[in-house]
C-alpha positions, 0 to 999 in steps of 0.5 A: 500513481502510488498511493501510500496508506499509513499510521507513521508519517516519517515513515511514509514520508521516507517510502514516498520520496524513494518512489518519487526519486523513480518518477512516480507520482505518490500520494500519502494518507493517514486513514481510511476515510481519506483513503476511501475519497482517494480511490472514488476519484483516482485510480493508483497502480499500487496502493502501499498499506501499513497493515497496523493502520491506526486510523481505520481498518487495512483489511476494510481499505484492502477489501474496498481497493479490491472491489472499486479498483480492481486492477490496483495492487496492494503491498501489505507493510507489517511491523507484526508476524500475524500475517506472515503465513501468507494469508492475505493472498488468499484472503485480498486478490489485489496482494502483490506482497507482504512485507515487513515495515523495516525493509529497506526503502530502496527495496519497498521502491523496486517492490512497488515499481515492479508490481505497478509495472505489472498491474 
């Protein structure tokens, strides 16, 4: 399962139907309440976080990801360079992978699929 955190719902609903071409069942929320109640009750292999969230705090999301699911993985999805010095590995234990909102869906798709697989 893939849960999808993000502000762009055009976006997230172009990112969600690339996973579900691969067979994944993909959930998509637009903030961080929404996205708290999903984690108390499922357990998703990797969550996919835009890292500019509107509607809350990612790096609170990532932080609550990391101590109620422990074993999900996180992709962080930036529009910004703030974090291009790789610190969110540092900072969040559940990083899999930074990456910039333009990547190509194909590529987010294998991005997710791999880490889900590794999870």
């Amino acid at each position: 399962m893939i849960l999808i955190v993000g502000s762009n719902p055009d976006l997230s609903s172009i990112w969600a139907s690339h996973l579900e071409r691969q067979q994944h069942d993909v959930h998509v929320v637009t903030n961080q309440k929404d996205c708290v109640d999903f984690l108390c009750e499922f357990e998703p292999e990797v969550v996919v976080l835009d890292v500019m969230l509107q509607d809350g705090s990612a790096i609170a999301i990532a932080d609550f990801t990391s101590y109620r699911r422990p074993e999900t993985r996180i992709v962080f999805v930036t529009r910004s360079t703030f974090f291009a010095d790789g610190s969110l590995f540092q900072h969040i234990p559940n990083t899999a992978a930074i990456i910039p909102e333009r990547t190509n869906p194909n590529d987010l798709a294998e991005i997710v699929a791999y880490h889900g697989r590794a999870s």
